[in-house]
C-alpha positions in Angstrom: 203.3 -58.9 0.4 200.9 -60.5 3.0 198.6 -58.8 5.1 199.4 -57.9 8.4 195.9 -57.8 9.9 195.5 -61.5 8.8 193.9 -63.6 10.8 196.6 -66.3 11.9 195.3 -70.2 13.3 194.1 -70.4 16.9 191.6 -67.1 16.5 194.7 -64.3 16.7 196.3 -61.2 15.8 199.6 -60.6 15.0 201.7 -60.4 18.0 199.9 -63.0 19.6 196.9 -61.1 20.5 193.4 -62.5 20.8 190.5 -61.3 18.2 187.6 -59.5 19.9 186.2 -57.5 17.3 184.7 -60.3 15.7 181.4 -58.9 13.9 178.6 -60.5 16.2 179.8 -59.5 19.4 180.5 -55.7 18.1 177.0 -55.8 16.6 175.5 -56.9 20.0 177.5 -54.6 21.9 176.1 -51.5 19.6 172.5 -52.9 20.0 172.8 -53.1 24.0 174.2 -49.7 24.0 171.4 -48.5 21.4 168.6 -49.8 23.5 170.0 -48.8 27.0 170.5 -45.2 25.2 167.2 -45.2 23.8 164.8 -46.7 26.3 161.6 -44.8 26.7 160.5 -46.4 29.7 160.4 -44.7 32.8 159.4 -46.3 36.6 157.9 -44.0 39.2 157.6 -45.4 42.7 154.8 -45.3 45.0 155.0 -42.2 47.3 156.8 -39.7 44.7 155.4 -38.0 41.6 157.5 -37.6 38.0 157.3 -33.8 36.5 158.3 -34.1 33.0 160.8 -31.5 31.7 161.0 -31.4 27.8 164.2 -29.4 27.0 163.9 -27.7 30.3 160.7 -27.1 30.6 157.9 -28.5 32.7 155.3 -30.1 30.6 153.7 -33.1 32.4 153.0 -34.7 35.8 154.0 -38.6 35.7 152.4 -40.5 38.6 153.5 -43.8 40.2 153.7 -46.8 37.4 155.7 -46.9 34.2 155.7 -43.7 32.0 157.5 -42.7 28.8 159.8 -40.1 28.7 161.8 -39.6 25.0 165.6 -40.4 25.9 167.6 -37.0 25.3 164.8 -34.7 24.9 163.3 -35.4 28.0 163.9 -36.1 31.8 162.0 -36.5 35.0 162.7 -35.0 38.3 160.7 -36.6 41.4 158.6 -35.1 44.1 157.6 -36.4 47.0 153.5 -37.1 48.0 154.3 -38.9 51.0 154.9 -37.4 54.4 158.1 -35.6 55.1 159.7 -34.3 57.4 161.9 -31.2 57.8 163.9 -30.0 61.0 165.7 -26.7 60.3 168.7 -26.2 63.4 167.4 -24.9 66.8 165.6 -21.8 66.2 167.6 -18.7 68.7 164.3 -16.9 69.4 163.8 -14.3 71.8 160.5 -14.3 74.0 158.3 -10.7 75.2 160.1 -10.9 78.2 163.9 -11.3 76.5 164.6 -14.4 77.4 166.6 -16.3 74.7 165.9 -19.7 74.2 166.8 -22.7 71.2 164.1 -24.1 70.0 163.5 -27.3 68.1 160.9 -27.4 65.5 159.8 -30.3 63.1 157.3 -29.5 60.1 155.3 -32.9 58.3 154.7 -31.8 55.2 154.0 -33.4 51.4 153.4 -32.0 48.2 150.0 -31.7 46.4 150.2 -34.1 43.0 148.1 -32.3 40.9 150.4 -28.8 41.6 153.8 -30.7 41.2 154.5 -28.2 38.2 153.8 -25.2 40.0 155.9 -26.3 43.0 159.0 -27.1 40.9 158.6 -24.3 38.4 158.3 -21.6 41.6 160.9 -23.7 44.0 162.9 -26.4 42.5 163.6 -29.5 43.6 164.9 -28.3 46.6 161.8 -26.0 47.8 162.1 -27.4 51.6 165.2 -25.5 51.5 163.5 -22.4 49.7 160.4 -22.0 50.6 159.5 -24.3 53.7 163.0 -23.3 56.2 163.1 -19.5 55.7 159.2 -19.3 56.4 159.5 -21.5 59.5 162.2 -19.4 61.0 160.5 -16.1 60.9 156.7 -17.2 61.6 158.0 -19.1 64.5 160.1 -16.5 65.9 157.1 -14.1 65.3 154.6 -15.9 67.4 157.6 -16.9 70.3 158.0 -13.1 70.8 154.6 -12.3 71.3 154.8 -14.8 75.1 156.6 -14.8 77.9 158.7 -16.9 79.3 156.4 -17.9 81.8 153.6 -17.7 79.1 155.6 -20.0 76.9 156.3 -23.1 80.0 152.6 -23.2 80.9 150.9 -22.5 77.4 153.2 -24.7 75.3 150.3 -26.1 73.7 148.8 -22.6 72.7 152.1 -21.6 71.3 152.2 -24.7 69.0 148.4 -24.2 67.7 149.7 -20.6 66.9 153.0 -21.1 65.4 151.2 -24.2 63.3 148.9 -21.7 61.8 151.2 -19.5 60.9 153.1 -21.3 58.7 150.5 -23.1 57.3 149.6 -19.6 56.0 152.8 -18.1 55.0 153.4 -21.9 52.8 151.5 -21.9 49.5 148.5 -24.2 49.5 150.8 -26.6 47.0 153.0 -27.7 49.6 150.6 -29.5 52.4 151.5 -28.6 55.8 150.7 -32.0 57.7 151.5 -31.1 61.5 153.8 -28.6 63.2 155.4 -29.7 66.1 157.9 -28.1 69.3 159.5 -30.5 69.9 161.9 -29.1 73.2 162.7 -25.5 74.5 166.0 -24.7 76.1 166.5 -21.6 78.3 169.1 -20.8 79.8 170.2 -22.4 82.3 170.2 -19.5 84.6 167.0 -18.6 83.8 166.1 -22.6 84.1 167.4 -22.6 87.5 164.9 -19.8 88.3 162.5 -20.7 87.1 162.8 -23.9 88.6 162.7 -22.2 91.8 159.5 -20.1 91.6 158.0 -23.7 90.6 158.5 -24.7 94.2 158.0 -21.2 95.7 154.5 -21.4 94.0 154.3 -24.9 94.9 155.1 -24.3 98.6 152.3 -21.9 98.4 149.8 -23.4 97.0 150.8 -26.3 99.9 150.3 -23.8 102.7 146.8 -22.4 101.3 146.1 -26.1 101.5 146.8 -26.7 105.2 145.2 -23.9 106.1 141.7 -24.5 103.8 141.9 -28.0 105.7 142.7 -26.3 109.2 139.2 -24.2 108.5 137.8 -26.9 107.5 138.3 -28.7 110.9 137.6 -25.7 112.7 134.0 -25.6 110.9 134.1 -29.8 112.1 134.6 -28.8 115.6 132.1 -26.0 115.9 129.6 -27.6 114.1 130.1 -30.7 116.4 130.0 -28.6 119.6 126.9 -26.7 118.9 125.3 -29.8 118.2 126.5 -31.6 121.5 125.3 -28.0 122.9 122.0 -28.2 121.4 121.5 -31.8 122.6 122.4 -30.8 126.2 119.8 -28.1 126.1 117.0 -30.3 125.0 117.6 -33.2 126.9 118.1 -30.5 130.2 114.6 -28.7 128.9 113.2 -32.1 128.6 114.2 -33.1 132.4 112.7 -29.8 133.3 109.2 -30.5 131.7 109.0 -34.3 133.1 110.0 -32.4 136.7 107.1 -29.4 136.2 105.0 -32.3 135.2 106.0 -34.5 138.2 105.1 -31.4 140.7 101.9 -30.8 139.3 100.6 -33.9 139.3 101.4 -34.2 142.9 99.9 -30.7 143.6 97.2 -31.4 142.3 97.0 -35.3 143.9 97.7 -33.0 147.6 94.5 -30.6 147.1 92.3 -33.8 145.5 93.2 -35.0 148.7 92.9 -32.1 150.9 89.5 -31.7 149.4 88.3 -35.1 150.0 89.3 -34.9 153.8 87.4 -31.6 153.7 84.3 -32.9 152.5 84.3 -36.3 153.6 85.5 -36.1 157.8 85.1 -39.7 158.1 87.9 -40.3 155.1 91.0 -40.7 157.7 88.7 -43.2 159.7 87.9 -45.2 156.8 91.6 -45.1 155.5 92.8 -46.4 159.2 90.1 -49.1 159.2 91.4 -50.4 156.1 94.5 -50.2 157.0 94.2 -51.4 160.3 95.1 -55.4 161.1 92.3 -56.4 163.9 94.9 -56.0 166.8 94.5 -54.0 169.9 97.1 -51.9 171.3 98.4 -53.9 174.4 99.3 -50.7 176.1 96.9 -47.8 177.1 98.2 -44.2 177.7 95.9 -43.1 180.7 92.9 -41.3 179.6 93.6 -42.0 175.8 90.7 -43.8 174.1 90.9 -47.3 172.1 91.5 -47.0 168.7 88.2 -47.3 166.2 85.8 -47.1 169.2 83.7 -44.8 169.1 81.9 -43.8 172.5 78.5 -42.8 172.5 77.3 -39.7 173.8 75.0 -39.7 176.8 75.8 -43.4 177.5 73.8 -45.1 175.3 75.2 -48.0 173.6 
């Protein structure tokens, strides 16, 4: 009887069927297999960091290069050491003053290499969701409810330093809080809308204290301006009066100089007609008046 396996001219089986189990090609496919089962070799990009679990347990931190991990005994779960960032949903959180309001906040965080163990032994892989969201949420809604509303739109930048801190100390020192951020508030809109207008209530206020510091101001202007225009007046006016004194008595006292000379000197007015006289004789006499600047002896002499 002839076997039924035999291999038959043309490379195949009974039937018609080719032959792939040919004994290279089944010994190559075992050694691929072997190798891709058995490779020790283990890449760790830039930016994350390897913990080593032997049989479940943590044992070693692997950092970015090529590492060896035993295939089937051991496996690597990855961590990340550069920046992330975590946005849990808007945060409902009520303020001092009961006003509800979402909030959106975003947390940059990474975690420490040299405590990758610790973080994944105490928090998993998934410790943003364990540890980081449920702290958020409750230190956040703890500092919002210490403002008010009013508080919370003008001091925005006091409630993030707070909230920041916070969190960075309810978050255990192996997980690096980078930056905390608030990234928007949103009231509600009736509250919006009033708040909106005390804005320009204030604002209309603050315009009318404005006008009238400037109104003051030109009052001050004016007054200032008038007393000086008064002041000038009075000294020019007090100057007129001194020149005018000054004026009188120098005449005064020209008049008495005068007076004094005619009283001591009777032949003054003579002299001062002489001088003043041109060498012409009237042409006209009034009877019995006498010629000007002749002098008649007494007793007839000449």
């Amino acid at each position: 009887m002839s076997n039924v396996f035999t291999q038959r001219p043309g490379g195949r089986l009974p039937g018609g069927f080719p032959n792939f189990l040919s004994v290279p090609i089944v010994i190559l496919i075992v050694v691929v297999l072997a190798i891709f089962m058995l490779w020790p070799f283990r890449t760790i990009d830039q930016g994350d960091v390897g913990v080593k679990l032997r049989w479940g347990q943590a044992v070693d931190v692997l950092y970015p290069g090529i590492n060896i991990v035993i295939p089937g005994m051991e496996r690597v779960v990855l961590l990340p050491t550069r920046t992330q960032k975590f946005t849990p949903p808007p945060l409902n959180s009520y303020s001092k003053d009961t006003q509800v309001a979402d909030v959106k906040v975003s947390v940059n965080y990474h975690v420490d290499p040299t405590k990758a163990i610790e973080v994944y032994s105490r928090y998993g892989a998934a410790f943003a969701e364990t540890i980081i969201n449920p702290n958020v949420s409750k230190r956040f809604k703890e500092v919002f409810g210490r403002y008010d509303s009013r508080e919370i739109v003008n001091k925005r930048k006091e409630l993030g330093e707070e909230v920041e801190t916070a969190i960075r100390q309810s978050i255990p020192p192996s997980i690096v809080i980078e930056t905390v951020q608030i990234e928007n508030i949103d009231f509600s809109d009736t509250y919006e809308a009033a708040i909106e207008g005390a804005a320009q209530a204030e604002a209309a206020v603050r315009k009318a204290k404005q006008e009238l510091e400037q109104k003051k101001v030109d009052a001050e202007r004016v007054v200032v301006q008038a007393t000086a225009d008064a002041t000038a007046r009075i000294t020019a006016a007090k100057a007129e009066a001194d020149a005018i004194r000054l004026r009188g008595e120098a005449e005064a006292a020209a008049l008495q100089a005068k007076a004094a000379a005619l009283r001591d000197n009777p032949g003054y007015v003579a002299l001062t007609a002489a001088e003043k006289w041109d060498g012409k004789l009237p042409t006209t006499f009034v009877p019995g008046s006498s010629v000007p600047f002749v002098t008649v002896p007494r007793g007839g002499n000449p």
